[in-house]
mmCIF file of the N, C-alpha and C atoms, coordinates in Angstrom:
data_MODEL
# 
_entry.id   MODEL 
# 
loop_
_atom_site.group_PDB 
_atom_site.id 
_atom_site.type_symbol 
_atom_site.label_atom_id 
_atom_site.label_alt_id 
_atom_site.label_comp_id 
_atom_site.label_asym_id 
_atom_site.label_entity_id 
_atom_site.label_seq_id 
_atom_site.pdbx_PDB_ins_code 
_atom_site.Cartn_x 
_atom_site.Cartn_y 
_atom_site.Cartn_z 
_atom_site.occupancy 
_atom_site.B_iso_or_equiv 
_atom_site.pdbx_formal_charge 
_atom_site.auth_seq_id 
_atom_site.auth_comp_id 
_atom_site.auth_asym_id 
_atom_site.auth_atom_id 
_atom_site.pdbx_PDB_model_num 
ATOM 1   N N  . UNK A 1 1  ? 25.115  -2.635 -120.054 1.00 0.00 ? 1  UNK A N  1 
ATOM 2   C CA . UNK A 1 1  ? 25.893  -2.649 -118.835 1.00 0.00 ? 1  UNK A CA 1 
ATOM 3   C C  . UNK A 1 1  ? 25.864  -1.237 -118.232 1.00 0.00 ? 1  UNK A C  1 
ATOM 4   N N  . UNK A 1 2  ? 25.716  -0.991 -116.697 1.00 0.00 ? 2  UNK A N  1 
ATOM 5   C CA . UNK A 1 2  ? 25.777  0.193  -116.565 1.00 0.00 ? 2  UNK A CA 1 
ATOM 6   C C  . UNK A 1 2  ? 26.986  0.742  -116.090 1.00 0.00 ? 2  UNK A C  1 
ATOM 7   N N  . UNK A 1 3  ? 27.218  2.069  -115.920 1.00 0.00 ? 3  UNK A N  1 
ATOM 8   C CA . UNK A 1 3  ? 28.204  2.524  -116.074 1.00 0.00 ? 3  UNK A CA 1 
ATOM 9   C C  . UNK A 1 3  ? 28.533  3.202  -114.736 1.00 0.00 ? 3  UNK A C  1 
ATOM 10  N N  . UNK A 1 4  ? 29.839  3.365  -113.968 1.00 0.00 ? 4  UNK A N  1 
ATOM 11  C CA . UNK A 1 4  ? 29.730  3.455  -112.744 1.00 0.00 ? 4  UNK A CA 1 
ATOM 12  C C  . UNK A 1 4  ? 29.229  4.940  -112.147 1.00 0.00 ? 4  UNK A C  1 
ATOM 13  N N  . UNK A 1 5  ? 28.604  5.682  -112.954 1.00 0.00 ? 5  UNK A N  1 
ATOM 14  C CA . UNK A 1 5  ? 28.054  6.942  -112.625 1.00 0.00 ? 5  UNK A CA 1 
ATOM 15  C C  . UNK A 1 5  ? 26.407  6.369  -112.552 1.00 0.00 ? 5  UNK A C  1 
ATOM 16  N N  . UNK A 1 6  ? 25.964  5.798  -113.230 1.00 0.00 ? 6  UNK A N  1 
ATOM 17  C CA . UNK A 1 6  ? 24.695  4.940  -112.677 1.00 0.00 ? 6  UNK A CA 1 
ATOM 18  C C  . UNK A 1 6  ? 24.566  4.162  -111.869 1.00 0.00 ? 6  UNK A C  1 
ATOM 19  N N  . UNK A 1 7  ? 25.323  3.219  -111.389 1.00 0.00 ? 7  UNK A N  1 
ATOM 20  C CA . UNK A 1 7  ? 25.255  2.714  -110.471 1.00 0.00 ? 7  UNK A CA 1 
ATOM 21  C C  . UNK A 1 7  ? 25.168  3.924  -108.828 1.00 0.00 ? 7  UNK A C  1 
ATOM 22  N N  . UNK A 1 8  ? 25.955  4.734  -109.036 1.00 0.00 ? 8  UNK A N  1 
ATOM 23  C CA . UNK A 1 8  ? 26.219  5.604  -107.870 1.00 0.00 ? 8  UNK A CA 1 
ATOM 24  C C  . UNK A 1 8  ? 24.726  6.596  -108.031 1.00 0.00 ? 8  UNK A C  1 
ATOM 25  N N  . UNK A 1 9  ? 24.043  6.418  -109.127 1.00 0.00 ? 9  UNK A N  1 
ATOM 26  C CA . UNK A 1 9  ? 22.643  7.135  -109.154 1.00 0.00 ? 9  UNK A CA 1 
ATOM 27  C C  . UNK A 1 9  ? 21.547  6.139  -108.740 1.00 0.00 ? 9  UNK A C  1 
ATOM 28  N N  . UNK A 1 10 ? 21.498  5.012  -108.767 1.00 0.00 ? 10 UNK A N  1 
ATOM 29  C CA . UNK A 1 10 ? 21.173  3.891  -108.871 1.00 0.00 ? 10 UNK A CA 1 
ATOM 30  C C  . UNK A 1 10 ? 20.904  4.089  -106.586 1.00 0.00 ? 10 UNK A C  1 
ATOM 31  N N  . UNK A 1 11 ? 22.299  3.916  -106.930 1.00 0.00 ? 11 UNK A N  1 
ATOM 32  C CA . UNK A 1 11 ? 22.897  4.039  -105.142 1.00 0.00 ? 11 UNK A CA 1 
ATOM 33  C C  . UNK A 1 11 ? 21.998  5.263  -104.373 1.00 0.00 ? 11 UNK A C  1 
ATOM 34  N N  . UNK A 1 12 ? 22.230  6.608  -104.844 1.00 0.00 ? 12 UNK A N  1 
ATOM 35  C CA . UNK A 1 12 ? 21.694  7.602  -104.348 1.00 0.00 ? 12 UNK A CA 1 
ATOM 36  C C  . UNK A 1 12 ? 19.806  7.437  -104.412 1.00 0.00 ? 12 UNK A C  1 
ATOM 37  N N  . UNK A 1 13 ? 19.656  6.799  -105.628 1.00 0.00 ? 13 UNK A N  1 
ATOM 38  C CA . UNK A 1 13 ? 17.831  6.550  -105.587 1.00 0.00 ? 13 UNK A CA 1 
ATOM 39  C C  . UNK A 1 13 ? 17.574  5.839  -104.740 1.00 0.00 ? 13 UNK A C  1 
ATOM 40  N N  . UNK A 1 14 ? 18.210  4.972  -104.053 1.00 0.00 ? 14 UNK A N  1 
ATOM 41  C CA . UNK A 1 14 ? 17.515  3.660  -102.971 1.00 0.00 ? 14 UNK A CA 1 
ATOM 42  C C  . UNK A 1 14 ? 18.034  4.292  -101.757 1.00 0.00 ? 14 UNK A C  1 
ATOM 43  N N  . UNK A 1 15 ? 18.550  4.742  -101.661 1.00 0.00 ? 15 UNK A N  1 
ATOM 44  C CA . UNK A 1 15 ? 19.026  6.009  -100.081 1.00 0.00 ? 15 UNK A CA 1 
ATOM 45  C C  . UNK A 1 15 ? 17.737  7.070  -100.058 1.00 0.00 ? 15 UNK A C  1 
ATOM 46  N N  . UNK A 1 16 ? 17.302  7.886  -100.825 1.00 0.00 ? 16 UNK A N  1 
ATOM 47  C CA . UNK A 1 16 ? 16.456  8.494  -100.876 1.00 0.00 ? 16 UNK A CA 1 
ATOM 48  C C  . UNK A 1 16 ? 15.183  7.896  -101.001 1.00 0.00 ? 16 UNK A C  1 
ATOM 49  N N  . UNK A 1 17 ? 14.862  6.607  -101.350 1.00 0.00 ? 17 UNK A N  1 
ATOM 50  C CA . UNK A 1 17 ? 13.621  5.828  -100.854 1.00 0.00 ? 17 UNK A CA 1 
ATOM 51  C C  . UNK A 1 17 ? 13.533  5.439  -99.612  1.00 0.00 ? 17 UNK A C  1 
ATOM 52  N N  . UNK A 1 18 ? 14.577  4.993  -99.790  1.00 0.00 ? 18 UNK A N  1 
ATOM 53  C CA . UNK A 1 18 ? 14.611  4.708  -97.663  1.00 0.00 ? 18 UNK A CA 1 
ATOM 54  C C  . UNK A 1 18 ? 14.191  5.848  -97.166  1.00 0.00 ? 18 UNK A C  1 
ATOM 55  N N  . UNK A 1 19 ? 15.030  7.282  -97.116  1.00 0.00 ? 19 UNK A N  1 
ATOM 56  C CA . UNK A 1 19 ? 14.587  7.976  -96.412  1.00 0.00 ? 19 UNK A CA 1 
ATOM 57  C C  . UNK A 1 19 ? 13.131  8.666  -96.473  1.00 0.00 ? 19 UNK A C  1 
ATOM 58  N N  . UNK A 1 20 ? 12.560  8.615  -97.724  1.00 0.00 ? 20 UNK A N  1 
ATOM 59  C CA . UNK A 1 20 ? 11.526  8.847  -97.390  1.00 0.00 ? 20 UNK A CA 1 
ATOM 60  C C  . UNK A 1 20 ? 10.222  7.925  -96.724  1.00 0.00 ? 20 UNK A C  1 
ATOM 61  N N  . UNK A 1 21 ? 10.446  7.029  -96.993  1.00 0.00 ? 21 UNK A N  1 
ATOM 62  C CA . UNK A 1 21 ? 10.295  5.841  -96.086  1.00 0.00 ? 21 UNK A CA 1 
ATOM 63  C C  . UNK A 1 21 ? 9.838   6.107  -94.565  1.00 0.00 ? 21 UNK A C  1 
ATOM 64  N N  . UNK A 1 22 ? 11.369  6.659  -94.110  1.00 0.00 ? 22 UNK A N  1 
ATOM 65  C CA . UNK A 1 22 ? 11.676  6.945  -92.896  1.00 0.00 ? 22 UNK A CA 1 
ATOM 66  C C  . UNK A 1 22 ? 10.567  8.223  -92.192  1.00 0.00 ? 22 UNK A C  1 
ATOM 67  N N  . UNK A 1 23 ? 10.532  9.248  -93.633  1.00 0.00 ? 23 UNK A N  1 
ATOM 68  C CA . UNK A 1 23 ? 10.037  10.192 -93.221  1.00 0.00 ? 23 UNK A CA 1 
ATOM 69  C C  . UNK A 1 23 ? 8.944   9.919  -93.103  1.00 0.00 ? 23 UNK A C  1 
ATOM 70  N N  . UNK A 1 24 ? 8.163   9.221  -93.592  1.00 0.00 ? 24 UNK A N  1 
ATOM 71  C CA . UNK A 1 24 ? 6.645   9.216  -93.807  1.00 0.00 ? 24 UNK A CA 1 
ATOM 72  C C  . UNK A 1 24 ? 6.843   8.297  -92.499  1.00 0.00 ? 24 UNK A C  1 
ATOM 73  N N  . UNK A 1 25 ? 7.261   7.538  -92.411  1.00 0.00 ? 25 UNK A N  1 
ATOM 74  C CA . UNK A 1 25 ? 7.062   6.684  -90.415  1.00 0.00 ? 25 UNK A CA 1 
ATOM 75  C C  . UNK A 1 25 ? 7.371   7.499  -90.009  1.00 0.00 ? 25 UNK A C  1 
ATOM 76  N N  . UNK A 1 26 ? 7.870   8.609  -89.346  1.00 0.00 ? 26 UNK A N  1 
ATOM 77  C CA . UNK A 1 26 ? 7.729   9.601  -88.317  1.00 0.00 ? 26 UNK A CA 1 
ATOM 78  C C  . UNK A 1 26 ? 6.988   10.292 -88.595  1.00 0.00 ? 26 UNK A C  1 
ATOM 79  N N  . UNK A 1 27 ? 6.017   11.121 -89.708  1.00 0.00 ? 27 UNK A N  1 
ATOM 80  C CA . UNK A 1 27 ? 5.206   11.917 -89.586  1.00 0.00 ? 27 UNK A CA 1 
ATOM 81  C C  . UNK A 1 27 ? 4.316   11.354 -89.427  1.00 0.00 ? 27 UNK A C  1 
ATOM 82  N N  . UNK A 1 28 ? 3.926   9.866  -89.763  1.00 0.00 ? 28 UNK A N  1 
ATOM 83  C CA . UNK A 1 28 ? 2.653   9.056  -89.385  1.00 0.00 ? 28 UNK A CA 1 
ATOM 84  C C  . UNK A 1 28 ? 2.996   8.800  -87.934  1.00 0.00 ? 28 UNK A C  1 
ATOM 85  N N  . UNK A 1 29 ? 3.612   8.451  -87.055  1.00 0.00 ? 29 UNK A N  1 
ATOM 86  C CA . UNK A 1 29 ? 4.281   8.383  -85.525  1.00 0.00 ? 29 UNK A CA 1 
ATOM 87  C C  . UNK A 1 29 ? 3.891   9.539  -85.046  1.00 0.00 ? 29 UNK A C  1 
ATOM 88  N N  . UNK A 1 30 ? 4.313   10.758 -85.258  1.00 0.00 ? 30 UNK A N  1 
ATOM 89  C CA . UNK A 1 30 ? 4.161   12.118 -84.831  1.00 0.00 ? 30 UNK A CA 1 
ATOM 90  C C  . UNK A 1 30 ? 2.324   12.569 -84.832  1.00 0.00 ? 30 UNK A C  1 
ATOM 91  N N  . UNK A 1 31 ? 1.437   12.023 -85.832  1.00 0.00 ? 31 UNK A N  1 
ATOM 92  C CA . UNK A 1 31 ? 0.640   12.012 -85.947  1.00 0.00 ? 31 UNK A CA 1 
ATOM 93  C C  . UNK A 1 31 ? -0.698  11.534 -85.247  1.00 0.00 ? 31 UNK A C  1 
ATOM 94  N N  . UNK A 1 32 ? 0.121   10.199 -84.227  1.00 0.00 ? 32 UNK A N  1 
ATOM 95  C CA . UNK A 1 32 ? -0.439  9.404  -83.845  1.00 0.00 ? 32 UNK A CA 1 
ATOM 96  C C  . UNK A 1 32 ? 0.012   10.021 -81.884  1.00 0.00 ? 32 UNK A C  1 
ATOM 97  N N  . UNK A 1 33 ? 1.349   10.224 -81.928  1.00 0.00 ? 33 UNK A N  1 
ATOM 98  C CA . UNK A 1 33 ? 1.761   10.954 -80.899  1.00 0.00 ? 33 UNK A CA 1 
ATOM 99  C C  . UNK A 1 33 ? 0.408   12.279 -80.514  1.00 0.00 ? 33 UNK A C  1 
ATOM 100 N N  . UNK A 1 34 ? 0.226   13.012 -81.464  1.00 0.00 ? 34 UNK A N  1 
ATOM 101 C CA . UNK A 1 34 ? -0.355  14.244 -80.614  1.00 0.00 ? 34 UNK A CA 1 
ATOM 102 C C  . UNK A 1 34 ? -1.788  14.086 -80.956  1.00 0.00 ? 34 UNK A C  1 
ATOM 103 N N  . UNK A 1 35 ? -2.345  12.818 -81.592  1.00 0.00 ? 35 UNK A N  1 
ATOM 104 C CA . UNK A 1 35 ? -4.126  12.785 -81.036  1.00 0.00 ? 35 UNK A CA 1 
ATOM 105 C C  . UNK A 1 35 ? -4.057  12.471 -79.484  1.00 0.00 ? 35 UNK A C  1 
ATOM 106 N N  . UNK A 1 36 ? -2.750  11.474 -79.326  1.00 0.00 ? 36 UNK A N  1 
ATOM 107 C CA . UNK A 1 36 ? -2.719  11.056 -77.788  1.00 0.00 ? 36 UNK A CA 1 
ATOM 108 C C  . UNK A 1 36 ? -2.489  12.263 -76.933  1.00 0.00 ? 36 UNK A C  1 
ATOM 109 N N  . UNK A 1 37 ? -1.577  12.986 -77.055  1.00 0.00 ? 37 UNK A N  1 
ATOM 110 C CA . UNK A 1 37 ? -1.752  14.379 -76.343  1.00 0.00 ? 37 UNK A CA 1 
ATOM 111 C C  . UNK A 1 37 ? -2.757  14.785 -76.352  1.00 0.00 ? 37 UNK A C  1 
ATOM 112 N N  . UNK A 1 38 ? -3.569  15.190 -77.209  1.00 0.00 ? 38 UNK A N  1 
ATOM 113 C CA . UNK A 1 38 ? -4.738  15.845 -77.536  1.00 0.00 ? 38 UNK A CA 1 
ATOM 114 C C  . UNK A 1 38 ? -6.235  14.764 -76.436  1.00 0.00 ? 38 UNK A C  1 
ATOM 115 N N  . UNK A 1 39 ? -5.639  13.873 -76.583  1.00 0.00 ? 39 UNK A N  1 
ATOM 116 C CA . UNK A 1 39 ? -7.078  13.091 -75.955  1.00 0.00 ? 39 UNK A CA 1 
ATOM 117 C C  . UNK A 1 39 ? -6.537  13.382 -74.694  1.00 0.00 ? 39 UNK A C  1 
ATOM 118 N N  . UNK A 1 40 ? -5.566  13.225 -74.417  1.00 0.00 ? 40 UNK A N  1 
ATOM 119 C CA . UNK A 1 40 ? -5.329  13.715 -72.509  1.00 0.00 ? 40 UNK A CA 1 
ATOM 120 C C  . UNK A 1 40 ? -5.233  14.534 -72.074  1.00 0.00 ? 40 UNK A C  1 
ATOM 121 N N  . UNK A 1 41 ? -5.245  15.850 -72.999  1.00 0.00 ? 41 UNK A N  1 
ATOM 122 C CA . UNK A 1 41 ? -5.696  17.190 -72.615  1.00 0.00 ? 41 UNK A CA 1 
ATOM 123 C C  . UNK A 1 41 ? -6.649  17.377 -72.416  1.00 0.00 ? 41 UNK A C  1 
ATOM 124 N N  . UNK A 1 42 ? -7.950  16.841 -73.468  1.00 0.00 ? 42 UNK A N  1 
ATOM 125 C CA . UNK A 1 42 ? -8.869  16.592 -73.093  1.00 0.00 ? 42 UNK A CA 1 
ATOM 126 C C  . UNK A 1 42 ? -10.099 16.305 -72.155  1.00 0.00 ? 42 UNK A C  1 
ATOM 127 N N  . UNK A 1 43 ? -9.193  15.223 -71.359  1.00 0.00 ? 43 UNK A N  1 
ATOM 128 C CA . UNK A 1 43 ? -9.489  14.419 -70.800  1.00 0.00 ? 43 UNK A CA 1 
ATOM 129 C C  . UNK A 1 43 ? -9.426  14.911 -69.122  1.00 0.00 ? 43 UNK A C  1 
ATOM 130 N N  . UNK A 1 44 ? -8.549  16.127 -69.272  1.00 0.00 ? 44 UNK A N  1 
ATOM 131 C CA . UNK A 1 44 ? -7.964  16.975 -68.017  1.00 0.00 ? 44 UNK A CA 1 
ATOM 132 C C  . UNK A 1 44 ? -9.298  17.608 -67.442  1.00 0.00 ? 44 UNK A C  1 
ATOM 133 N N  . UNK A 1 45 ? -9.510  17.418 -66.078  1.00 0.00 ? 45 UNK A N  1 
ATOM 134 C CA . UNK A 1 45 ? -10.734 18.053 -65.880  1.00 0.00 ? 45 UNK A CA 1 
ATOM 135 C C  . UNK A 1 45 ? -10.229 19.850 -65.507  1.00 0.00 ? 45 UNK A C  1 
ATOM 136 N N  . UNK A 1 46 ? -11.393 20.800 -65.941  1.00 0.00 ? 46 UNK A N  1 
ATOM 137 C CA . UNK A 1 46 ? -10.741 22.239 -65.503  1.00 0.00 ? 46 UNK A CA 1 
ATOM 138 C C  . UNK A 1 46 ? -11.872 22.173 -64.237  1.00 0.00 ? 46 UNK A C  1 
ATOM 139 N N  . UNK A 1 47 ? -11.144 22.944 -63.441  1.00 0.00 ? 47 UNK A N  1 
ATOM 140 C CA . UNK A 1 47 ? -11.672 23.595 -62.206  1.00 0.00 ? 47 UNK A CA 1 
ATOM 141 C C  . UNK A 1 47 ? -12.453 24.663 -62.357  1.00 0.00 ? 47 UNK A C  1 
ATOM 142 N N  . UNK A 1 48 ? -13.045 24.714 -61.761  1.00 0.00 ? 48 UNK A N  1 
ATOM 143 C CA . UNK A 1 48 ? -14.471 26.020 -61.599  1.00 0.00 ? 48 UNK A CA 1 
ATOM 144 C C  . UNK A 1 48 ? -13.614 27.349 -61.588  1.00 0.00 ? 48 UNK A C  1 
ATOM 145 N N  . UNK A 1 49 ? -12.595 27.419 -61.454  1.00 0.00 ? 49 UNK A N  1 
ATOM 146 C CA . UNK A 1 49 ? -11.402 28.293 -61.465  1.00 0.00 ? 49 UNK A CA 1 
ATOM 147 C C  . UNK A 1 49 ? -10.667 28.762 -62.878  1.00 0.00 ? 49 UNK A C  1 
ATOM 148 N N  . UNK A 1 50 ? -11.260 27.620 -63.768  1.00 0.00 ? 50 UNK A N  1 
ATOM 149 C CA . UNK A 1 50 ? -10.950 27.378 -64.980  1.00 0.00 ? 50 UNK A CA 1 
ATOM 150 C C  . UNK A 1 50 ? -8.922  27.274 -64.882  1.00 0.00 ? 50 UNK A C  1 
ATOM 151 N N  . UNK A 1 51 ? -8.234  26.708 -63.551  1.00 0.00 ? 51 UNK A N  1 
ATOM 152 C CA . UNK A 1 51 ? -6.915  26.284 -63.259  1.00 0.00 ? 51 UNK A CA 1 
ATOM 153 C C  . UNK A 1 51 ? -7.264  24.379 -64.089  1.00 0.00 ? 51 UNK A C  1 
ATOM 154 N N  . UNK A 1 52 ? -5.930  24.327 -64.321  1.00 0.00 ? 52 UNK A N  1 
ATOM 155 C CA . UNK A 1 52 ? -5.660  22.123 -64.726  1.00 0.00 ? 52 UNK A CA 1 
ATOM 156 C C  . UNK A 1 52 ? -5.435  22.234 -63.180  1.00 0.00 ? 52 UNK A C  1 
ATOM 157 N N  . UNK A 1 53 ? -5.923  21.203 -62.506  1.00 0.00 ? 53 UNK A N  1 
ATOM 158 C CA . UNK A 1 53 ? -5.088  20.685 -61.579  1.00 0.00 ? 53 UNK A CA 1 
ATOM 159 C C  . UNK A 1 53 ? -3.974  20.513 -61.562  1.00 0.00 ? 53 UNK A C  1 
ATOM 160 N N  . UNK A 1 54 ? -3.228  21.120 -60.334  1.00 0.00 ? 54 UNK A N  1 
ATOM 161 C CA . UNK A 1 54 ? -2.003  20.749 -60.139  1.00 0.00 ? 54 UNK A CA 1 
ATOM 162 C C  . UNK A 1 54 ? -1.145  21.971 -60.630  1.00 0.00 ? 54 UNK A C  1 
ATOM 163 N N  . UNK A 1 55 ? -1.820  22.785 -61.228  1.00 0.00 ? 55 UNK A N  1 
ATOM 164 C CA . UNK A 1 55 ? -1.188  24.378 -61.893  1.00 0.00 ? 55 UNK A CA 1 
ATOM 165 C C  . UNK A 1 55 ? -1.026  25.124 -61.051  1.00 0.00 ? 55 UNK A C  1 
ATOM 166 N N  . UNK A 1 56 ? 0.213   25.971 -61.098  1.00 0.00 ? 56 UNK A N  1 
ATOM 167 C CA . UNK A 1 56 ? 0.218   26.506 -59.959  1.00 0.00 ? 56 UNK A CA 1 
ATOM 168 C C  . UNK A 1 56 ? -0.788  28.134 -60.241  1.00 0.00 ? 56 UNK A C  1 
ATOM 169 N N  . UNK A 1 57 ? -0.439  28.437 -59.325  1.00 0.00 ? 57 UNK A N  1 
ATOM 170 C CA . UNK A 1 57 ? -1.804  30.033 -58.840  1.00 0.00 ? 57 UNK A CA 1 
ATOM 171 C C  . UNK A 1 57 ? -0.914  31.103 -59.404  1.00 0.00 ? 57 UNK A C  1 
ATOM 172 N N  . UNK A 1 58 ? -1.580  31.785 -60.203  1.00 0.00 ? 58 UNK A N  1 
ATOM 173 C CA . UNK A 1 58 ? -0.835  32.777 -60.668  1.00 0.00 ? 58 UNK A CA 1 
ATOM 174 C C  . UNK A 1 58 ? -1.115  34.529 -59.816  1.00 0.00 ? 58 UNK A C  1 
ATOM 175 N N  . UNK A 1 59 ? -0.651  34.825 -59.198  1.00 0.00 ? 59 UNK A N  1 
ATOM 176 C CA . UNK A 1 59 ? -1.044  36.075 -58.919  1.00 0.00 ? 59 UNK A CA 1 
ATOM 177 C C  . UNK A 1 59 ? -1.521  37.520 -59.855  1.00 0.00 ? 59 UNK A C  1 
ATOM 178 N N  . UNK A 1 60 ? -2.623  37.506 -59.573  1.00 0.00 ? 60 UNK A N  1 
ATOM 179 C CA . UNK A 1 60 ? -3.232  39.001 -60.221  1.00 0.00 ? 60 UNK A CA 1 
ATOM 180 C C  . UNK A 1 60 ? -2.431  40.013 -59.660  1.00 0.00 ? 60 UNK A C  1 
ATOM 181 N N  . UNK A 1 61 ? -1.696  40.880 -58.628  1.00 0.00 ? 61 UNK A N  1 
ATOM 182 C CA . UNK A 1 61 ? -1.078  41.448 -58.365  1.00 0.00 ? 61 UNK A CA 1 
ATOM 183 C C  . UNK A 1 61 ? 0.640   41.299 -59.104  1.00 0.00 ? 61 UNK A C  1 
ATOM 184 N N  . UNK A 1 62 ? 0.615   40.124 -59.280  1.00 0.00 ? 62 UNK A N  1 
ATOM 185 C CA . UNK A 1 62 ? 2.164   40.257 -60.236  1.00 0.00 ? 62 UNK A CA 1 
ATOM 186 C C  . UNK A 1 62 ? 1.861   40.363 -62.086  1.00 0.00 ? 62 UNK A C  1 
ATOM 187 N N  . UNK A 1 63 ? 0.465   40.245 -62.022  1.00 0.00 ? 63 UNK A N  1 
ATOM 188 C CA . UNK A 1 63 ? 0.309   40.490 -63.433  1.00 0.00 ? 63 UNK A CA 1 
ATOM 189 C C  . UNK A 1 63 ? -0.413  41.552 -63.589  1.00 0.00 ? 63 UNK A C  1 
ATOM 190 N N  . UNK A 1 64 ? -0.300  42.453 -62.693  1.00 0.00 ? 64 UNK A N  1 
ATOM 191 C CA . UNK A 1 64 ? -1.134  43.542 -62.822  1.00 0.00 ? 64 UNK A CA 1 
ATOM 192 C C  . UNK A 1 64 ? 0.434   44.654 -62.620  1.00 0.00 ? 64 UNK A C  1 
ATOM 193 N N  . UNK A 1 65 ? 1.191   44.444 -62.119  1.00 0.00 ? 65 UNK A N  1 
ATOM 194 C CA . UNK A 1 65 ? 2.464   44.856 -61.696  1.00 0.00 ? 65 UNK A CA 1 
ATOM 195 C C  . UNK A 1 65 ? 2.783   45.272 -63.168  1.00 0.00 ? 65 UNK A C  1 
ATOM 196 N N  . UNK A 1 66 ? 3.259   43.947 -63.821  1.00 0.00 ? 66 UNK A N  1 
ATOM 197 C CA . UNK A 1 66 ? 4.499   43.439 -65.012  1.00 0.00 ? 66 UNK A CA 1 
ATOM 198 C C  . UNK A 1 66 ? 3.592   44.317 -66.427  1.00 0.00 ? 66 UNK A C  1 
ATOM 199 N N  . UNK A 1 67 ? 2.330   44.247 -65.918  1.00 0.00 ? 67 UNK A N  1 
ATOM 200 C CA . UNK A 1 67 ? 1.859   44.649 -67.164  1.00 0.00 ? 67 UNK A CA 1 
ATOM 201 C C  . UNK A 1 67 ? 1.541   46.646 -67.444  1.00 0.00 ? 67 UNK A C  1 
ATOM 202 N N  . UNK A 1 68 ? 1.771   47.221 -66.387  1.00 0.00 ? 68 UNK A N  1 
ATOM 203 C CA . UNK A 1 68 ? 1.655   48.810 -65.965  1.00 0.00 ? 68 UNK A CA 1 
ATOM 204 C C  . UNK A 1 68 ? 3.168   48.871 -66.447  1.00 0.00 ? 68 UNK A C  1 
ATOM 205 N N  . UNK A 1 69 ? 4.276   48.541 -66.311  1.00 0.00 ? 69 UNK A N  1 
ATOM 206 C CA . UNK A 1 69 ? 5.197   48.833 -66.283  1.00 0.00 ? 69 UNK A CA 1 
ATOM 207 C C  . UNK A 1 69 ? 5.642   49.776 -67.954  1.00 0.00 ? 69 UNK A C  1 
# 
């Protein structure tokens, strides 16, 4: 018969299977998340400018400024 300090170990082992459980579905999720990032970065065409579309213009005069200082 077990004794109620095993049972409550018993208790704590199947909480900690779950959660790892849990963990391993989000790092496999997370995993699957940033090939998809990764393929649509990819997938981004660069400009002869080497700008992403849609980026804004950075001024050489404010980075020529910030960086003398």
């Amino acid at each position: 018969m077990l004794s109620y300090n095993d049972k409550i170990i018993e208790n704590i082992n199947a909480k900690l299977e779950t959660l790892c459980s849990s963990a391993k579905s989000q790092t496999s999720f997370n995993k699957m998340i940033e090939t998809q990032i990764a393929q649509i970065a990819a997938s981004i065409l660069v400009t002869d400018t080497e700008r992403i579309p849609g980026q804004l213009e950075t001024s050489t005069e404010f980075v020529h400024a910030t960086t003398e200082e």
